[in-house]
Rosetta silent file (secondary structure, phi, psi, omega in degrees, C-alpha in Angstrom):
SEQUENCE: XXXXXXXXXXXXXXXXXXXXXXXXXXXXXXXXXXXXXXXXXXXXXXXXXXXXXXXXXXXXXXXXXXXXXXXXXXXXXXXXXXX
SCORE:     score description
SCORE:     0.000 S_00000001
   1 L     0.000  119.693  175.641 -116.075   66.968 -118.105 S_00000001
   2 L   -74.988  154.708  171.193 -119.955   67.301 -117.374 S_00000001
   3 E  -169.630  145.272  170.083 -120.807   65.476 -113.750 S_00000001
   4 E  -126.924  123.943  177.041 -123.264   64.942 -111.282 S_00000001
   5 E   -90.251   99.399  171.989 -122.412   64.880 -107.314 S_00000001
   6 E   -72.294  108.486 -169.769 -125.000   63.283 -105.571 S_00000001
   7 E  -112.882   97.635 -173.522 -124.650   64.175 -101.793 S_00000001
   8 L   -87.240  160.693  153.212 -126.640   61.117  -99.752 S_00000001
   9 L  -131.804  129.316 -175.393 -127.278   60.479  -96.154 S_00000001
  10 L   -56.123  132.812  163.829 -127.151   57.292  -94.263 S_00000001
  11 L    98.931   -7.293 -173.790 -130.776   56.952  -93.448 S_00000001
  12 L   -87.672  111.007  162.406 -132.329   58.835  -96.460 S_00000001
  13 H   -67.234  -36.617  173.164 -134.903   57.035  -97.801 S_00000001
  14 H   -68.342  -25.119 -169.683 -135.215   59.101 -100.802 S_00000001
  15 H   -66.699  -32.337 -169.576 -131.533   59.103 -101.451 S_00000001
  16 H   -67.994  -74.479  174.156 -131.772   55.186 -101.339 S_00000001
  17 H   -13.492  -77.474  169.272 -134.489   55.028 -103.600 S_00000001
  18 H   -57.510  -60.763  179.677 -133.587   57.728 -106.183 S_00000001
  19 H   -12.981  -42.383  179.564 -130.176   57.255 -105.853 S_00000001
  20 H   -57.698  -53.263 -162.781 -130.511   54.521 -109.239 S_00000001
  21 H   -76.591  -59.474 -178.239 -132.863   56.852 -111.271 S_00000001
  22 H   -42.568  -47.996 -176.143 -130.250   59.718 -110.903 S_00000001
  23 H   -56.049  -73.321 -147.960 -127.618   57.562 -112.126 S_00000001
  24 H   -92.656   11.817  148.240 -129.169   56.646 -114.899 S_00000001
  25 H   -70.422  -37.284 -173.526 -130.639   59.661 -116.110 S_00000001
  26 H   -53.619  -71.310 -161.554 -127.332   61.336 -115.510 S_00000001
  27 H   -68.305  -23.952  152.741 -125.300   58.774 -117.272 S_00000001
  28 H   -50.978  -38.373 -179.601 -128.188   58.576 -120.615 S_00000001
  29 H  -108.711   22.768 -171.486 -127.090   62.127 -121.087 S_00000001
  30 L    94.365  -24.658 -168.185 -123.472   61.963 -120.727 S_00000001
  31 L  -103.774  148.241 -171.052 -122.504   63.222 -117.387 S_00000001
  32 E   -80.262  176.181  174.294 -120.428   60.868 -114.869 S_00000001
  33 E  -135.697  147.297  155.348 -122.210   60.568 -111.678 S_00000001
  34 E  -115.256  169.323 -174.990 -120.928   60.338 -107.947 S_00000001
  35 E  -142.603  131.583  165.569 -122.514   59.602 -104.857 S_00000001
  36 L  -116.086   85.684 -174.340 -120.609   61.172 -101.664 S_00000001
  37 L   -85.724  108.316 -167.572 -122.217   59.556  -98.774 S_00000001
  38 L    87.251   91.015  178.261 -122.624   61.533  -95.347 S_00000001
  39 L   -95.495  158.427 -178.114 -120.876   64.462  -96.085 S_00000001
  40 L   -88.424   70.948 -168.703 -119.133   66.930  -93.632 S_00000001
  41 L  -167.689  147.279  168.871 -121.200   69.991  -94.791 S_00000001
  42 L   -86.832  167.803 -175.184 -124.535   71.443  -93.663 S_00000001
  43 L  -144.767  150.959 -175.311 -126.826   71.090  -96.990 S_00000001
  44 L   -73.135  -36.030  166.039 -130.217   72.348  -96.638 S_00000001
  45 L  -155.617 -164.773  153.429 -131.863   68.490  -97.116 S_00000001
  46 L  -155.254  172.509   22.295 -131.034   65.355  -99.283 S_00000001
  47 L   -71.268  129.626  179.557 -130.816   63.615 -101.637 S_00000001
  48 E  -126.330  133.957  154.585 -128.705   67.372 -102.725 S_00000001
  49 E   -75.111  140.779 -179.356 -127.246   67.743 -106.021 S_00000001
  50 L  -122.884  149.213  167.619 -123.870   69.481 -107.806 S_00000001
  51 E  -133.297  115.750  179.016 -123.708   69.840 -111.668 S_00000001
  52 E  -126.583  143.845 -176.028 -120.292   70.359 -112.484 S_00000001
  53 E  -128.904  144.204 -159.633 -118.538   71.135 -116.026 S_00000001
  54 L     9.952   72.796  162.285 -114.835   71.111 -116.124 S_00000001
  55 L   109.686  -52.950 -130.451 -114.195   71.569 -112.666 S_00000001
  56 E  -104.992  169.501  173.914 -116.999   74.588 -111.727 S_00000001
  57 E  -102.343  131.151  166.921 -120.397   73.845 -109.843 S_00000001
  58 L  -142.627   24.755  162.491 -122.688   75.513 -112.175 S_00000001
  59 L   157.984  133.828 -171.674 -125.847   74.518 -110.421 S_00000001
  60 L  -131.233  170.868 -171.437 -126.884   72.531 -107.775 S_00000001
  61 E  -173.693  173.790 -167.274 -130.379   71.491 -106.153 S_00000001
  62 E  -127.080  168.831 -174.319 -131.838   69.162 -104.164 S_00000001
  63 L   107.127  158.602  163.946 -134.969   66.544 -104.095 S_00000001
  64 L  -123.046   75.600  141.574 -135.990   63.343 -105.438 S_00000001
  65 L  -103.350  133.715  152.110 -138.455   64.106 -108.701 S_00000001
  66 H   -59.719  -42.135 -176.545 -137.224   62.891 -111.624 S_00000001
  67 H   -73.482  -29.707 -173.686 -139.109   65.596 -114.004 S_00000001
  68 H  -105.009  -33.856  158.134 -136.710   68.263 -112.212 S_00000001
  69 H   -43.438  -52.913 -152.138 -133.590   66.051 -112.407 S_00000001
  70 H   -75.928  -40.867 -160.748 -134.471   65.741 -116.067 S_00000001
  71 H   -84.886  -25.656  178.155 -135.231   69.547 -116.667 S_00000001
  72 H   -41.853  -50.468 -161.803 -132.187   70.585 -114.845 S_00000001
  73 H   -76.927  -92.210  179.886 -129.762   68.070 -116.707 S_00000001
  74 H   -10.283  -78.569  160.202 -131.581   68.923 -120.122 S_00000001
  75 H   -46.611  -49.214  178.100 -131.154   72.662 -119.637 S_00000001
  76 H   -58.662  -47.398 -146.749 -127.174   72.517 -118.603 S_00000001
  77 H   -88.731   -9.025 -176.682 -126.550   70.516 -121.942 S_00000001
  78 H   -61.924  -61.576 -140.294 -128.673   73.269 -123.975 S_00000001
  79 H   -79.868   -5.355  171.014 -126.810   75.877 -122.509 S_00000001
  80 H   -81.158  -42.989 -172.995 -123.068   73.926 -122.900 S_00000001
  81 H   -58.896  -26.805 -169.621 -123.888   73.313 -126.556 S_00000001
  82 L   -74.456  -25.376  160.619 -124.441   77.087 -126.774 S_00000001
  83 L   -78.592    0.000    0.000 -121.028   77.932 -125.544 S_00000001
């Protein structure tokens, strides 16, 4: 299963904002999406991302651009078709 964990904070303007645009980039390209809001973890900022494929985290990042959501996404499905 391809997925994307969206890890939000109450109060995150970007997270509100983006928060749509993730989904539905995510979900155009196959992968389910979650949103886990205020998590019990330090994270470096948010809106922070997990990309997970059957089970593993196999990259995660953080930010609200679109263009790096995109190349991010894009790249994991090159590199799944290749396995």
């Amino acid at each position: 299963m391809k997925q994307v964990i969206m890890m939000s904070k109450e109060g995150c303007a970007t997270c509100t904002e983006f928060g749509p645009v993730a989904k539905k980039l995510a979900e155009e390209r196959g992968f389910e999406f979650k949103v886990i809001k205020n998590p019990e973890m330090e994270l470096p900022f948010f809106p922070y991302y997990y990309l997970m494929h059957d089970g593993n985290v196999v990259e995660e990042w953080g930010g609200g651009s679109d263009k790096k959501f995109i190349r991010v996404l894009d790249r994991a499905l090159k590199k799944f078709a290749e396995e």
